[in-house]
C-alpha positions in Angstrom: -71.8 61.8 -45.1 -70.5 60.0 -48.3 -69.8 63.1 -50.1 -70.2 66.8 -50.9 -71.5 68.5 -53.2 -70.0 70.6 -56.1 -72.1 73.5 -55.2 -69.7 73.5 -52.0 -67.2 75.7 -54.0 -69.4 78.7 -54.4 -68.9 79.7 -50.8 -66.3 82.3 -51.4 -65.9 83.9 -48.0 -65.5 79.8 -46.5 -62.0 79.9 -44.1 -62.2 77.0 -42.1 -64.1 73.7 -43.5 -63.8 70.8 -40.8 -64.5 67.7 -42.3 -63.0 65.8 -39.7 -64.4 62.3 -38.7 -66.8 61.8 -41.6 -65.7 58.5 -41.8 -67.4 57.4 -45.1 -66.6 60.6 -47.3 -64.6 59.0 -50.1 -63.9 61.7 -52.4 -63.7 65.7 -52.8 -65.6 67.7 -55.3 -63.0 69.3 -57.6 -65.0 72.3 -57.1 -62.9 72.7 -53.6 -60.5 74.2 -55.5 -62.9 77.1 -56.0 -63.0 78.0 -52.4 -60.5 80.9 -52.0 -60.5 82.0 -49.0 -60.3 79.4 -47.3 -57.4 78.9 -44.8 -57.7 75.3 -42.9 -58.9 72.5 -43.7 -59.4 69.5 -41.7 -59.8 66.1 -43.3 -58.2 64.1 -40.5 -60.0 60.4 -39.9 -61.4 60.5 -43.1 -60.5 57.1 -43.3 -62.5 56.3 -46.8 -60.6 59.0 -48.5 -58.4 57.7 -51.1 -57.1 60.5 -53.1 -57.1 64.4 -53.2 -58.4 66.3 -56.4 -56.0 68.1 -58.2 -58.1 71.5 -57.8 -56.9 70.8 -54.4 -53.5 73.2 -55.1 -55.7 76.1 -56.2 -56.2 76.9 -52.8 -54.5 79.7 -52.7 -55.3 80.9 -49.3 -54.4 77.8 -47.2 -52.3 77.8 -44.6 -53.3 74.8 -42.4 -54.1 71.5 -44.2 -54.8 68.5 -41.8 -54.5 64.9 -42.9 -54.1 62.7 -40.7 -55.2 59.3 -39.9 -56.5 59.6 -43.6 -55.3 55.4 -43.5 -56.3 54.6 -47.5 -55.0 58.0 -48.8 -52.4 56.4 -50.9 -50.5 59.7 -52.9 -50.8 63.3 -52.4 -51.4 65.2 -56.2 -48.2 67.2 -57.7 -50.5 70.1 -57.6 -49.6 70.1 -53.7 -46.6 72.2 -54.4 -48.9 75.1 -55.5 -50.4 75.9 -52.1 -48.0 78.9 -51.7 -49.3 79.7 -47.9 -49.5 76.6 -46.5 -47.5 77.0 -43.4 -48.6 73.7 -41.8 -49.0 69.9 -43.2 -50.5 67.2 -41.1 -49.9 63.3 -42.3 -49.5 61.9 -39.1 -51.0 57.7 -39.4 -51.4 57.8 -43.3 -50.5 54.1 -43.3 -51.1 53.9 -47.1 -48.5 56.8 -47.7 -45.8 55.4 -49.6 -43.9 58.6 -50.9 -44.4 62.2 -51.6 -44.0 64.6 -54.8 -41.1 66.2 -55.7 -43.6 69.3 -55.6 -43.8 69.4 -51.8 -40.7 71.5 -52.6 -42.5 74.0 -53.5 -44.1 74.6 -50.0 -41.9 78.2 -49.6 -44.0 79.0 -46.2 -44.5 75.2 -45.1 -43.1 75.8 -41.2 -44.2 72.0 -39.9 -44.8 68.9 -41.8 -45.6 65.9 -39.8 -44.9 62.3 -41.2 -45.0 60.4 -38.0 -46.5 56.5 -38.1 -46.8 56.8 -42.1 -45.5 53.4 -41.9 -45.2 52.6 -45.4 -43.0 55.6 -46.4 -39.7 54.4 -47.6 -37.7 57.7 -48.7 -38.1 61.3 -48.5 -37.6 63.0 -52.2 -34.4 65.2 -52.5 -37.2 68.3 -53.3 -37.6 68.5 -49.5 -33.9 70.4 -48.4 -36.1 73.2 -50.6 -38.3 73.4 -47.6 -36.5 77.0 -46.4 -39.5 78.1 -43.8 -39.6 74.6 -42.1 -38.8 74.6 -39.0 -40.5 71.3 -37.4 -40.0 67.9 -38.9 -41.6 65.1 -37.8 -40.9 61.8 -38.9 -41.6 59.1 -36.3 -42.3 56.0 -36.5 -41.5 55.2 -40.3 -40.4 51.8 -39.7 -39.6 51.4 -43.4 -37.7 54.5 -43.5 -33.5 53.6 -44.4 -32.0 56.4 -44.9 -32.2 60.4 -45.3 -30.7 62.0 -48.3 -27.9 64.3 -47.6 -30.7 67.3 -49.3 -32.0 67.6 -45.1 -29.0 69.5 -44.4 -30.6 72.2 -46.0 -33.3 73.1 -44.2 -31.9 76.4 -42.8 -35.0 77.3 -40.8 -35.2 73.2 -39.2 -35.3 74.2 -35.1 -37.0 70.8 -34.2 -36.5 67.4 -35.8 -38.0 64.1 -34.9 -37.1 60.8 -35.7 -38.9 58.7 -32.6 -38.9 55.0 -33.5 -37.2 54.5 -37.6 -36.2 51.3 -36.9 -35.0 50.4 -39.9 -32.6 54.2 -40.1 -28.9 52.8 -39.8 -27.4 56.3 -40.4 -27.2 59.9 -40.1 -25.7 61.8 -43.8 -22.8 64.2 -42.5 -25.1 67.1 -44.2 -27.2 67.2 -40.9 -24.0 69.1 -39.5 -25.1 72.1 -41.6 -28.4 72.5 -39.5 -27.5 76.0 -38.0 -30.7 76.4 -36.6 -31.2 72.8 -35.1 -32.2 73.2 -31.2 -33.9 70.1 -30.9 -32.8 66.4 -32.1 -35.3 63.2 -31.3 -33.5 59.9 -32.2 -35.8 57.6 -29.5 -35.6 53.9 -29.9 -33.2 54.5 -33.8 -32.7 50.7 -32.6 -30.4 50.2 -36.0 -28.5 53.1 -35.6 -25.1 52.6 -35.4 -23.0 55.9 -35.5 -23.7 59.4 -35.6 -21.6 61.3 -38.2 -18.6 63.8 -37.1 -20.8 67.0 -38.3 -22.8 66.7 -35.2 -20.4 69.0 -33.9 -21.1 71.5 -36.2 -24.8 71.6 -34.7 -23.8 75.3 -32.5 -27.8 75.7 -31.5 -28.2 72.2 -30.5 -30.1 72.4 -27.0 -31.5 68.7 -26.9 -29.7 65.6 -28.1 -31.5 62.3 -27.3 -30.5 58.8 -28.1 -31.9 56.9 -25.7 -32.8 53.2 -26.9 -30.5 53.6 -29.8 -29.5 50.1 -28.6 -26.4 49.8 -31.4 -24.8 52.9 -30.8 -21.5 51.7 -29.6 -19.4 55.3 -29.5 -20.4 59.0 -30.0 -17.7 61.0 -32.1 -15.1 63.1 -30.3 -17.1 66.5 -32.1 -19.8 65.9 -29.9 -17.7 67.6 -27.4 -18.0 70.7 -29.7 -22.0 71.7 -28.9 -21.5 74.5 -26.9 -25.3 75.0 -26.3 -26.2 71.4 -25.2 -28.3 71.3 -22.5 -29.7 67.6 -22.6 -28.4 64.9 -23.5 -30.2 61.5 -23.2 -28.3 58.1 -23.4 -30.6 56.4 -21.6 -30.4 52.4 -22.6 -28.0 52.5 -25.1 -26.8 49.3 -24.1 -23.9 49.0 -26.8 -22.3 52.1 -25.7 -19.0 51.0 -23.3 -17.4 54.4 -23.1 -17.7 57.9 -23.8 -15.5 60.3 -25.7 -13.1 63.0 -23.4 -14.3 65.7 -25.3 -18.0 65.1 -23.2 -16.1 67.2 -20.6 -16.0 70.1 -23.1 -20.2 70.4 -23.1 -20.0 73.8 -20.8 -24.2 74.3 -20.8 -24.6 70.7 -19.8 -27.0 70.7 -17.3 -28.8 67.1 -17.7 -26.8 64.5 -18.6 -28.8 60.6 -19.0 -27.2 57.4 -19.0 -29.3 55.4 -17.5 -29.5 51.7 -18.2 -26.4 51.7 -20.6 -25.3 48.6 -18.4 -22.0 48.0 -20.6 -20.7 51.3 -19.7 -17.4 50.5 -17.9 -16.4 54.0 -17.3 -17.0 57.8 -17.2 -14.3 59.4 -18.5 -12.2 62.0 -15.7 -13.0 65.2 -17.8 -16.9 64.8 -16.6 -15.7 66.9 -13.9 -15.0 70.0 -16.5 -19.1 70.3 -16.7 -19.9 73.2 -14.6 -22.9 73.6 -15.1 -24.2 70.2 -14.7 -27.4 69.8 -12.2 -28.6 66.1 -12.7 -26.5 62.7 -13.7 -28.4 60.1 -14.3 -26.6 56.4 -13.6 -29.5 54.0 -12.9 -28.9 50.8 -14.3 -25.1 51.1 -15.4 -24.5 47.4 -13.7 -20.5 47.4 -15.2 -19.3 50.9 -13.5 -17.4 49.4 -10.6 -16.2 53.6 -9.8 -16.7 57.0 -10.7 -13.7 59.7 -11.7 -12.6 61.6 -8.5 -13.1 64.8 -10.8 -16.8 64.2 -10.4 -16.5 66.2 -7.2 -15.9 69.5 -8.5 -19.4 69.3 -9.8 -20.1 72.3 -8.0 -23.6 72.8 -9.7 -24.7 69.3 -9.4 -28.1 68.8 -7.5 -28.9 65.3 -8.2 -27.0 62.1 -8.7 -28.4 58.9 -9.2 -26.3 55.7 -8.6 -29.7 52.9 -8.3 -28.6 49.5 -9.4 -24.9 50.3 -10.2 -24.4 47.1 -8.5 -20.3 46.9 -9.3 -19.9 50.3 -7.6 -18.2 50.1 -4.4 -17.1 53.2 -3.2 -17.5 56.9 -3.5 -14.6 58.2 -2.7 -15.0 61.2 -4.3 -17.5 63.1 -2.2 -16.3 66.0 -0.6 -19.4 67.2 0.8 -22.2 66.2 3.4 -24.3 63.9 1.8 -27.9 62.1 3.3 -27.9 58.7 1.8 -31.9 58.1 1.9 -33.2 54.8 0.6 -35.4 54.8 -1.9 -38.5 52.1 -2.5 
C-alpha cells in the first residue's frame, strides 16, 4: 500500500488506525486530521514515510501515537504540540530524527516519550522541562547526544529516565537533583561520562541508580550517600572508579550493591558495614582489592557475597559466621 486515500477522514467514529508495516506508504492524506475520534495510531516501520501532515495536530482525541522505526521521517510538524491528549509518543529507531519542535512542549498529558536509537538527535529543546505529566523518558542510544539542558530538572512527574548507551553525554546538569519524583536512573555504557553532579543527592525517591560501563567515572560525590531510598546500585565495570565515597555507608535501603568488574577498585571503604539492609555484594572481577573492611561482618542481612576473580584477596578474616565455601564452574 503506497497511500490512502483522502476519503479516509470521513470515518468519524475511527479510534484505532494501524498502519503498521506498510512499508511503501510514503505520505498521509491531510484529511487524517479530520478523524476525531480517533485515539491510536500506529505508523511504526513505515519506513518510506518522510514527513507527517500538518492536519496531523487536529487530532484531538489522540492519546497513543506510535512512530517508530519510521527510519526517513526526518522532522515532526510544530502542529505536534496541539495534540492535547496524547499521553504516549513512540520514536524509538527514527535514524533520520535530527531534533524536535519547541512545540512538543505543549504535550500537557504526554506521560512517555521514547527517543531511544534516534541516532542522529543532537539536543533536546529547552520546551521539553514543560513536559509536567511525563513520567518515562527514554533516550537510549543517541550516540550524538552531548549534553542535557538544565530545563530536564523540571519534569516534576519524571519516575523513570533512561539514558542506555549516549556515548558521546560527558555530563549530568546539577538541575537533575530537582527530580522529586525520580525512582529510576539508567546510565548503561555513558562510556564518556565522567562525574555525576552533587544534586544527585537531592534525588529522595531514587530506587535504582545504575552506572555500570560508565567506564570514566573515576569518583561518585560524597551526596550520594544522601539517597535514603536507594535500593540498587549498579557499578558494575566502571573500570576508572578506584574508591568509593564514606558516605556509601549512609545508603540505609541498600539492598543490592554491584561492583563487579571495577578491577582498579583498591578498597571498600569500613562504613560498608553501616548497610543494614544489604542482601547481595557483588565483587566479581575487582582484581586490585587485596582485603575487605572487618565491618563487613556486621552485615547481618547479607545473603550473598561474591568474591570470583578477586585474585589479590587473601584472607577473610572478617567472617564471623559458618560459611560453605562451594566452588563454582
Amino acid at each position: 500500500m503506497k497511500e490512502l486515500p483522502s476519503s479516509i477522514g470521513q470515518l468519524n467514529a475511527l479510534q484505532n488506525l494501524d498502519l503498521s508495516w506498510c512499508s511503501k506508504l510514503k505520505e498521509l492524506p491531510s484529511s487524517i486530521g479530520q478523524l476525531n475520534a480517533l485515539q491510536n495510531l500506529d505508523l511504526s516501520r513505515c519506513s518510506k514515510l518522510k514527513e507527517l501532515p500538518s492536519s496531523i495536530g487536529q487530532l484531538n482525541a489522540l492519546q497513543k501515537f506510535y512512530l517508530s522505526e519510521c527510519s526517513e521521517l526526518k522532522e515532526l510538524p510544530s502542529s505536534i504540540g496541539q495534540l492535547n491528549a496524547l499521553q504516549k509518543l513512540y520514536l524509538f529507531e527514527c535514524s533520520e530524527l535530527k531534533k524536535l519542535p519547541s512545540s512538543i512542549g505543549q504535550l500537557n498529558a504526554l506521560q512517555n516519550l521514547d527517543l531511544s536509537r534516534c541516532s542522529k538527535l543532537k539536543e533536546l529543546p529547552s520546551s521539553i522541562g514543560q513536559l509536567n505529566a511525563l513520567q518515562n523518558l527514554r533516550i537510549s542510544w543517541c550516540s550524538e547526544l552531548k549534553e542535557l539542558l538544565s530545563s530536564i530538572g523540571q519534569l516534576n512527574a519524571l519516575q523513570k529516565f533512561y539514558l542506555f548507551e549516549c556515548s558521546e553525554l560527558k555530563e549530568l546538569p546539577s538541575s537533575i537533583g530537582q527530580l522529586n519524583a525520580l525512582q529510576e536512573l539508567y546510565l548503561l555504557n555513558c562510556r564518556n561520562l565522567k562525574e555525576l553532579p552533587s544534586s544527585i543527592g537531592q534525588l529522595n525517591a531514587l530506587q535504582k541508580l545504575h552506572l555500570s560501563e560508565c567506564s570514566d567515572l573515576k569518583e561518585l560525590p560524597s551526596s550520594i550517600g544522601q539517597l535514603n531510598a536507594l535500593k540498587n546500585l549498579d557499578l558494575s565495570r566502571c573500570f576508572e572508579l578506584k574508591e568509593l565515597p564514606s558516605s556509601i555507608g549512609q545508603l540505609n535501603a541498600l539492598q543490592k550493591f554491584d561492583l563487579s568488574t571495577c578491577f582498579n577498585l583498591k578498597e571498600l571503604p569500613s562504613s560498608i558495614g553501616q548497610l543494614n539492609a544489604l542482601q547481595n555484594l557483588d565483587l566479581r572481577g575487582c582484581s586490585e582489592l587485596k582485603e575487605l573492611p572487618s565491618s563487613i561482618g556486621q552485615l547481618n542481612a547479607l545473603q550473598n557475597l561474591d568474591l570470583r576473580r578477586c585474585s589479590e584477596l587473601k584472607e577473610l578474616t572478617f567472617i564471623y559466621w559458618p560459611i560453605e565455601c562451594i566452588p563454582k564452574a
